[in-house]
N, C-alpha and C positions, 0 to 999 in steps of 0.2 A: 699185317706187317709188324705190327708194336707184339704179338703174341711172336712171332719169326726172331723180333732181336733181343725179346727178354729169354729168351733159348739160345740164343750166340751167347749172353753175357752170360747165362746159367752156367755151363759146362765147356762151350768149342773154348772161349778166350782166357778163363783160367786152367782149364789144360796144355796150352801152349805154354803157357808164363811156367807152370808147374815142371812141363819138360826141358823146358830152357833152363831153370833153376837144376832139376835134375841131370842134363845133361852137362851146362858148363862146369860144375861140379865134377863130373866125372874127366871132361876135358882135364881141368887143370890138375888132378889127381894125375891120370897120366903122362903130363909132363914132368912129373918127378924123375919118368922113367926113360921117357923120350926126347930128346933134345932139338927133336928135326921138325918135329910137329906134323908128323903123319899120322900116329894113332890120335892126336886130337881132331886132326880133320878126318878121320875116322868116325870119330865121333858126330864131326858135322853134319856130314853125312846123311849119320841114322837120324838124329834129331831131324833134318828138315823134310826127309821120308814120312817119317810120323807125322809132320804137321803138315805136308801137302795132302796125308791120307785122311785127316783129321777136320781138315778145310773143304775137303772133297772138290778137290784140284782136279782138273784133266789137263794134262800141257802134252803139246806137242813140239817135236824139236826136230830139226831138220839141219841136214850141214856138219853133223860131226864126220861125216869123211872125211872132210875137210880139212882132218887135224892128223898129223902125224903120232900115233904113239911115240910118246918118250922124246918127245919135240917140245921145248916152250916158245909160249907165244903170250904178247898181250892183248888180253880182249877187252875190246871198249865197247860198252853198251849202254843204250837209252835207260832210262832208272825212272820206273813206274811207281814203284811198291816194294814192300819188304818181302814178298813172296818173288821178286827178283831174285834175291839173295837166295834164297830156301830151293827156288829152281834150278841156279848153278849149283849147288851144292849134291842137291839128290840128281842131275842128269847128265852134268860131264865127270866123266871116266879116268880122270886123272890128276894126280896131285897141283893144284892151286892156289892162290891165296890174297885176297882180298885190300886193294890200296884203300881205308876207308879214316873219313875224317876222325883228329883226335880226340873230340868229344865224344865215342862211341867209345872210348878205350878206358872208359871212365864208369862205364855202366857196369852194376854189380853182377857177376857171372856170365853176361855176354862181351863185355869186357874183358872178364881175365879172361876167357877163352881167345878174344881178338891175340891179346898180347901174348898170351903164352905159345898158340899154335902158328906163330912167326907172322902173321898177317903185318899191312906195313900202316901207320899212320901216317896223317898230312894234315901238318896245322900249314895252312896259305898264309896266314899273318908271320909266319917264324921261316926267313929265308934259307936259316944257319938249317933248322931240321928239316925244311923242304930239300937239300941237299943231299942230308943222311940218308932220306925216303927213298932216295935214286939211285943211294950208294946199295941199299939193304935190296932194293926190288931188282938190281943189277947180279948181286950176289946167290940171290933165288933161281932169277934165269939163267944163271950159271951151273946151277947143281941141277937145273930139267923143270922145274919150278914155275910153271905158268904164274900169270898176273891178272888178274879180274879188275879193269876201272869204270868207272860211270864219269863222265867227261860233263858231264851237264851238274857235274855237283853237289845235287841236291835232286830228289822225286821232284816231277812234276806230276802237274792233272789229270792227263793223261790226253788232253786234245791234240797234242802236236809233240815233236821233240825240241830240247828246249837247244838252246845257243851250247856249244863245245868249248869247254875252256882249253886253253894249250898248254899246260902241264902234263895232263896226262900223258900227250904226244912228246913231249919231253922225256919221261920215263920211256916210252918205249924206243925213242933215238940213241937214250945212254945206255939201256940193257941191246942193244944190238939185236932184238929178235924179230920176227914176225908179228905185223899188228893185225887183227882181227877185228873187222866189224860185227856186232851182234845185235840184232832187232830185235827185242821184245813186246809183245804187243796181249792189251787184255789184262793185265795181272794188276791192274788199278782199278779195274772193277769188280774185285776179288777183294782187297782191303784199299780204299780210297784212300789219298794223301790226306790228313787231319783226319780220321778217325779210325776206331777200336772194331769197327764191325766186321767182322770176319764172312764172307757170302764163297757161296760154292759157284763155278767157274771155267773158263775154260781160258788156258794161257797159251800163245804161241811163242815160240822162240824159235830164229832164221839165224844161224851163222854162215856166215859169206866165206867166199874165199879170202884168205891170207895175204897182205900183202906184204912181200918180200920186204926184208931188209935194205935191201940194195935199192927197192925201187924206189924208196922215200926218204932214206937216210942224207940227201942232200939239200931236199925243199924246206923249206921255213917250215914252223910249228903252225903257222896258220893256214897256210897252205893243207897242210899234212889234217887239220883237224877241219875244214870247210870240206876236205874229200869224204872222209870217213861219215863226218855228220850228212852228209848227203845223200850218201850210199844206203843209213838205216833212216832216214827220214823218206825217201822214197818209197822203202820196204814198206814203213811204218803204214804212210797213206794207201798203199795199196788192200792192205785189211781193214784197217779202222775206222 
């Protein structure tokens, strides 16, 4: 084992870091050119191709029927792992873009990429820009612009999914569109929450059907986020 993770630290973990430096770079070069933020998540893309190929990821994903080309919708998903992120990126098929807290927007080249390729922030402490958040994720699903939220917040451990906060379902009542449950399961024991060790793995991802606009758009936020959390925590137990 200790011969296994001085070979992670050797080459897998500063190759990532090196392509992330590489890559956001190139992100925010192209936004000189692009204003929309498609060839930056262009960019995304490839970068998390290379590092699921580099991790020696196997994911499986089920449920993009599910989705209408050229439809947005917001998807709320349980949040394992940063290979969360790396897996929407390299396996859904359509332009999106990531609700992710304001401290990430802060990070050197993963950062400028969040903010240049239009992704949306949310400081919870700041109500005035918790509002702009809703204004900006509204204006996205407006031009066809999917939403990627993680409703728990923060990675958990990976034993259980954690409690849903009701913000997120908020954004998806003020963008009028279709909310989508997404179970992820496995991708925490790939990179554990608190540490750098990178292990090869296998991740599942279940997207559910859509739940209409119309069908939720009058029930409370808590209502709205105790269904959804229900729906991928039962997924969840049935693999895990």
């Amino acid at each position: 084992m200790a011969v296994l993770a001085k070979m992670n630290v050797i080459w897998r973990v500063p190759l990532i870091l090196f392509l992330t430096i590489f890559m956001g770079t190139i992100s925010v070069l192209c936004s000189l050119f692009d204003g929309t933020g498609r060839l930056q998540h262009g960019c995304a893309v490839l970068w998390a191709r290379m590092i699921l190929a580099i991790a020696r990821a196997k994911v499986q994903i089920t449920g993009l029927e599910n989705l209408v080309p050229g439809r947005a919708y917001i998807l709320a998903a349980n949040h394992l792992s940063m290979f969360d992120i790396w897996v929407f990126l390299a396996y859904l098929p359509f332009q999106f873009r990531f609700v992710a807290k304001e401290s990430l927007f802060r990070w050197p080249f993963l950062g400028w990429h969040l903010r240049r390729s239009g992704n949306i922030s949310i400081d919870r402490r700041n109500p005035r820009q918790a509002v702009h958040s809703l204004e900006a994720a509204s204006r996205k699903t407006g031009s066809g612009i999917s939403i990627v939220v993680f409703p728990e917040g923060m990675r958990t451990w990976g034993e259980t999914v954690g409690p849903f906060k009701r913000g997120s379902f908020l954004l998806a009542q003020h963008a009028g569109v279709p909310l989508v449950p997404v179970t992820i399961i496995g991708s925490h024991r790939l990179l554990p929450r608190g540490s750098a060790m990178i292990q090869p793995g296998e991740i599942e991802v279940r997207i559910h059907d859509p739940i209409e606009y119309h069908e939720y758009k009058d029930l409370d936020l808590q209502t709205v986020a105790e269904s959804v959390h229900q729906k991928i925590l039962e997924s969840y137990r049935q693999v895990s």
